[in-house]
Backbone as ProteinMPNN parsed JSONL, in Angstrom:
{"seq_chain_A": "XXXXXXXXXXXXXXXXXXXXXXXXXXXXXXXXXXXXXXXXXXXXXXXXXXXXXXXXXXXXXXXXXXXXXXXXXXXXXXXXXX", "coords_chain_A": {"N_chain_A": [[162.723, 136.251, 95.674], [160.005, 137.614, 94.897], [157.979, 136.755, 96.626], [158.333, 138.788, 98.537], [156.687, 141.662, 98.262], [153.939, 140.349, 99.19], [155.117, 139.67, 101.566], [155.236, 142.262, 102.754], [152.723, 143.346, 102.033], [151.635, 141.862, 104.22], [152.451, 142.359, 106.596], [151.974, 144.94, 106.353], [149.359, 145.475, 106.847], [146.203, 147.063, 108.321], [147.735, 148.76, 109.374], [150.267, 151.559, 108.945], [151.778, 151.517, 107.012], [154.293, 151.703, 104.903], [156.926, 151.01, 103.752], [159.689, 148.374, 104.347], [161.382, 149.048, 106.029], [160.468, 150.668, 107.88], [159.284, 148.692, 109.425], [159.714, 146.925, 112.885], [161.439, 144.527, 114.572], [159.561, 143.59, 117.037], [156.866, 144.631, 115.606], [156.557, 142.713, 113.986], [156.636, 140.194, 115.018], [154.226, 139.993, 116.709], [152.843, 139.492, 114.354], [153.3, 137.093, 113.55], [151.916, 134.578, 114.123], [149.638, 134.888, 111.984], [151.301, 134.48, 110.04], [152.546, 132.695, 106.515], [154.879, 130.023, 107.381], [157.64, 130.79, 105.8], [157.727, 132.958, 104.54], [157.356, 134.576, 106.948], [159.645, 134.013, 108.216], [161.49, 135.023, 105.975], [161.01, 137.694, 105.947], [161.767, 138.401, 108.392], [164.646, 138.037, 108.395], [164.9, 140.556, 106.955], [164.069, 142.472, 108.107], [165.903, 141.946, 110.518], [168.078, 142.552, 109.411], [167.902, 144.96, 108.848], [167.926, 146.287, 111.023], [170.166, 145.932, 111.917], [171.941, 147.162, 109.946], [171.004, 150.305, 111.025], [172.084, 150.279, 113.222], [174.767, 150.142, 113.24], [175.128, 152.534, 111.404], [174.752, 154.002, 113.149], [176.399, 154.004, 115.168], [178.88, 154.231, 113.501], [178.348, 157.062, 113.428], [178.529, 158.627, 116.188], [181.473, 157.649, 115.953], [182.248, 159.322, 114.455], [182.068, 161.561, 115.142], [183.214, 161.658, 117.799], [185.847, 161.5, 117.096], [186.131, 163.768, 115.311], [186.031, 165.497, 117.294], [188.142, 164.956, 118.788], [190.27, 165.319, 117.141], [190.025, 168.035, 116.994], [190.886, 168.809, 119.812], [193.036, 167.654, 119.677], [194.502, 169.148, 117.932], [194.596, 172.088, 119.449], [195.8, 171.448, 121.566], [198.433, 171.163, 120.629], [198.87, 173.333, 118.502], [197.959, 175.377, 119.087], [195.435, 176.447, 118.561], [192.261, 176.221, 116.148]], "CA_chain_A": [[162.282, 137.482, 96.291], [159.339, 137.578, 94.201], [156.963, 137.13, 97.363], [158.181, 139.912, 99.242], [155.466, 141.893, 98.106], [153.005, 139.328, 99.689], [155.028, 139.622, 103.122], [155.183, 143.609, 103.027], [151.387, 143.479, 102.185], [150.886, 140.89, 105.289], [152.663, 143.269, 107.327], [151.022, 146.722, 106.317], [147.832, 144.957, 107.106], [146.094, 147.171, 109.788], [149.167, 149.409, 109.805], [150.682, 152.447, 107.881], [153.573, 151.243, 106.834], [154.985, 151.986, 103.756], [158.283, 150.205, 103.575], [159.744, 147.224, 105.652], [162.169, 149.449, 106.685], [159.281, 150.717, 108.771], [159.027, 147.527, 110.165], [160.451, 146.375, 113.943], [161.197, 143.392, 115.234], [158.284, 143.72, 117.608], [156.1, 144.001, 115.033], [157.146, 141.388, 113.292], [156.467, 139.356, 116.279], [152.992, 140.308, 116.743], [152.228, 138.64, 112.732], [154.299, 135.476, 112.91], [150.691, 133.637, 113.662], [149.051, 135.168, 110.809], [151.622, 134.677, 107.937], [153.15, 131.377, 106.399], [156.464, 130.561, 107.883], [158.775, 131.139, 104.973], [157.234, 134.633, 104.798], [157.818, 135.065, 108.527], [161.538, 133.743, 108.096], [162.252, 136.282, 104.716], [161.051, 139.169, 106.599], [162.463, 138.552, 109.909], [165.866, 138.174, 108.26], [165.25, 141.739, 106.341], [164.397, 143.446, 109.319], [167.089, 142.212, 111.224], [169.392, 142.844, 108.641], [167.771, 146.77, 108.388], [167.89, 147.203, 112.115], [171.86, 146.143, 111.62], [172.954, 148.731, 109.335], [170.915, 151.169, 111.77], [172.876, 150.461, 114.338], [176.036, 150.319, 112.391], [175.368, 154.478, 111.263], [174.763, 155.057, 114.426], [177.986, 153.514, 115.747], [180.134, 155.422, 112.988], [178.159, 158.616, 113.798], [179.293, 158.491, 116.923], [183.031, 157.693, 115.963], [182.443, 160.261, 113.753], [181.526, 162.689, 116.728], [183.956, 161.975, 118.909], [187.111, 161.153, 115.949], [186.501, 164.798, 115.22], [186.425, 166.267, 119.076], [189.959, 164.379, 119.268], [191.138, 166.241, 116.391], [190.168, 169.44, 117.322], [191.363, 168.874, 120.784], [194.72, 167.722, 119.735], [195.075, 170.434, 117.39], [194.46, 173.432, 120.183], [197.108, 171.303, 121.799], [200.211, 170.926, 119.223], [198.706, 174.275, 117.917], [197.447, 176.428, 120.384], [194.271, 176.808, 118.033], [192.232, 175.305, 115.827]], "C_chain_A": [[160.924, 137.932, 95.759], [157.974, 137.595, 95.541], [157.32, 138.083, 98.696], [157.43, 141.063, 99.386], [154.552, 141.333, 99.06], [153.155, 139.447, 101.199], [154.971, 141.226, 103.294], [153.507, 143.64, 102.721], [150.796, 143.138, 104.269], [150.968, 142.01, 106.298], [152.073, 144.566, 107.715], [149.851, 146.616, 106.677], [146.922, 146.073, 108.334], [146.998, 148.463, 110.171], [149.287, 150.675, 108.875], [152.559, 152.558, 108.078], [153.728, 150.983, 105.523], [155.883, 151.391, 102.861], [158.768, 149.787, 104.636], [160.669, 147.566, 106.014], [161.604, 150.097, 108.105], [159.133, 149.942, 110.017], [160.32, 147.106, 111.433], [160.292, 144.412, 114.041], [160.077, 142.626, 116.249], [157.096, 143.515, 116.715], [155.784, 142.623, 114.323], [156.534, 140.233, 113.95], [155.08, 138.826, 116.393], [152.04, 139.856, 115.341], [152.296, 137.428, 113.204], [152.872, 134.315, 113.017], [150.037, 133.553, 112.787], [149.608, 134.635, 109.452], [151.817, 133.267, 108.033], [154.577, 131.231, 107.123], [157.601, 131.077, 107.357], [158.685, 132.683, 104.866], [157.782, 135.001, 105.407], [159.087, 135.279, 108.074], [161.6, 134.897, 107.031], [162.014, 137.025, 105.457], [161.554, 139.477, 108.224], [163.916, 138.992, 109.654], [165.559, 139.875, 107.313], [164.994, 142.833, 107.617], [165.184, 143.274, 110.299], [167.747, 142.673, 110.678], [169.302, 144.57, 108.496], [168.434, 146.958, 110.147], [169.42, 147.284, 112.454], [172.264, 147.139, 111.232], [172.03, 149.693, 110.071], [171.542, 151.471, 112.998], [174.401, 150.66, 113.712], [176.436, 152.047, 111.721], [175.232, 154.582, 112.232], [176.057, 154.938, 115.456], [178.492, 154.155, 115.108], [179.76, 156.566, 113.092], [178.943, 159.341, 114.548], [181.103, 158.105, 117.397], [183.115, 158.444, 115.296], [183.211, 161.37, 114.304], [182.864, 162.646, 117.166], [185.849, 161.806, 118.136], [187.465, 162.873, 115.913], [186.955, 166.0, 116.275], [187.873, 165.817, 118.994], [190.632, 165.628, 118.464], [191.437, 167.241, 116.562], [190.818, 169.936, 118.854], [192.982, 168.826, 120.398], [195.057, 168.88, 118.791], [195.432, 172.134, 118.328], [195.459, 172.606, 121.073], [198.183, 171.488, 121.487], [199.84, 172.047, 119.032], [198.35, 175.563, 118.763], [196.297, 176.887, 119.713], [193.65, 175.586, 117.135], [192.163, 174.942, 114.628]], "O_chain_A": [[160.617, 138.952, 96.377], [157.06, 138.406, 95.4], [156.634, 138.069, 99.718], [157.395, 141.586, 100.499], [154.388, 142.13, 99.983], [152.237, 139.41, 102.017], [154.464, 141.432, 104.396], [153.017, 144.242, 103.677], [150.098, 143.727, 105.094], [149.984, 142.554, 106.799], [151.79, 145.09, 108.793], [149.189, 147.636, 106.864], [147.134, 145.66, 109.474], [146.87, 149.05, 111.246], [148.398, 150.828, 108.037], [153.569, 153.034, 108.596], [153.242, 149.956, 105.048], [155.779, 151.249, 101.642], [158.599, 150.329, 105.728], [161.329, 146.66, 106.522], [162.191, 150.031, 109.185], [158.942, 150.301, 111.179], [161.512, 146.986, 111.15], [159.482, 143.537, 113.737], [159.806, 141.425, 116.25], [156.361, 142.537, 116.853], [154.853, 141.819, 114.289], [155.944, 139.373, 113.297], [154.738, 137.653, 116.249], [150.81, 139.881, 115.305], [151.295, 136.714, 113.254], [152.742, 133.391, 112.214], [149.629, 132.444, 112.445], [149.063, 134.408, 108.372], [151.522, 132.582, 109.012], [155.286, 132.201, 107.389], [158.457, 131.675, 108.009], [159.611, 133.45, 105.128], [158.726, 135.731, 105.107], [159.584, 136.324, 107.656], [161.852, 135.955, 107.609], [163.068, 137.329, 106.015], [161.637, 140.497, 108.908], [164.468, 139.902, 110.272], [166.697, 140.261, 107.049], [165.694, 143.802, 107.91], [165.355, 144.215, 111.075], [168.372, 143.521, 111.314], [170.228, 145.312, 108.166], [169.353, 147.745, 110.373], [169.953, 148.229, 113.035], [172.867, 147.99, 111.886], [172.387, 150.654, 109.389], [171.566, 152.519, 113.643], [174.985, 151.698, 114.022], [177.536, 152.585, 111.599], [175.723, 155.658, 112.573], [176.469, 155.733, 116.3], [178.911, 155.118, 115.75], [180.633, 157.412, 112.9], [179.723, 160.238, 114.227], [181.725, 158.19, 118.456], [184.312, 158.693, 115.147], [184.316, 161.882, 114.121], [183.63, 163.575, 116.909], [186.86, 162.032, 118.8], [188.54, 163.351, 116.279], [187.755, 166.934, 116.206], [188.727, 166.674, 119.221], [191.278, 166.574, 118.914], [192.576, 167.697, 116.459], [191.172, 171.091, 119.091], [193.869, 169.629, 120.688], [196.058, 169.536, 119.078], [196.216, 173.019, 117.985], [196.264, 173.451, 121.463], [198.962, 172.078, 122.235], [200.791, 172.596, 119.587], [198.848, 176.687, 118.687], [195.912, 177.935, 120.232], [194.073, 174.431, 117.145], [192.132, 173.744, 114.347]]}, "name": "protein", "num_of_chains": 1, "seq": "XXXXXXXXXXXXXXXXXXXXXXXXXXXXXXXXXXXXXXXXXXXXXXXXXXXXXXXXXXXXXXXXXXXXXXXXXXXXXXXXXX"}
């Protein structure tokens, strides 16, 4: 991991980007001629792997959301309040 540095530089190039959490797949895209390939490859797999767990909170948000509507629904059912 030691040249991750090197690919978050390549990346920020041009850019204001901070952290490669920052970073899309799109952009990403728009390098892959510029860098080396192993580069490419490490940082492709970290921004897929970020844009995963972003979708993954946003999926349990949403079961969050709607886990708790149930509850409160079935409670003003069985309960007549809530």
């Amino acid at each position: 991991m030691r040249k991750c540095p090197v690919g978050r530089t390549k990346v920020s190039e041009g850019r204001k980007i901070s952290n490669l959490r920052d970073v899309t797949i799109n952009d990403l895209a728009l390098l892959n001629p510029k860098m080396d390939d192993t580069i490419y490859r490490r940082l492709r797999h970290v921004v897929t792997e970020n844009a995963r767990v972003k979708d993954m909170v946003s999926a349990f948000t949403r079961m969050t959301k709607n886990l708790s509507a149930s509850s409160s629904t079935l409670l003003t059912i069985v309960y007549g309040r809530l």
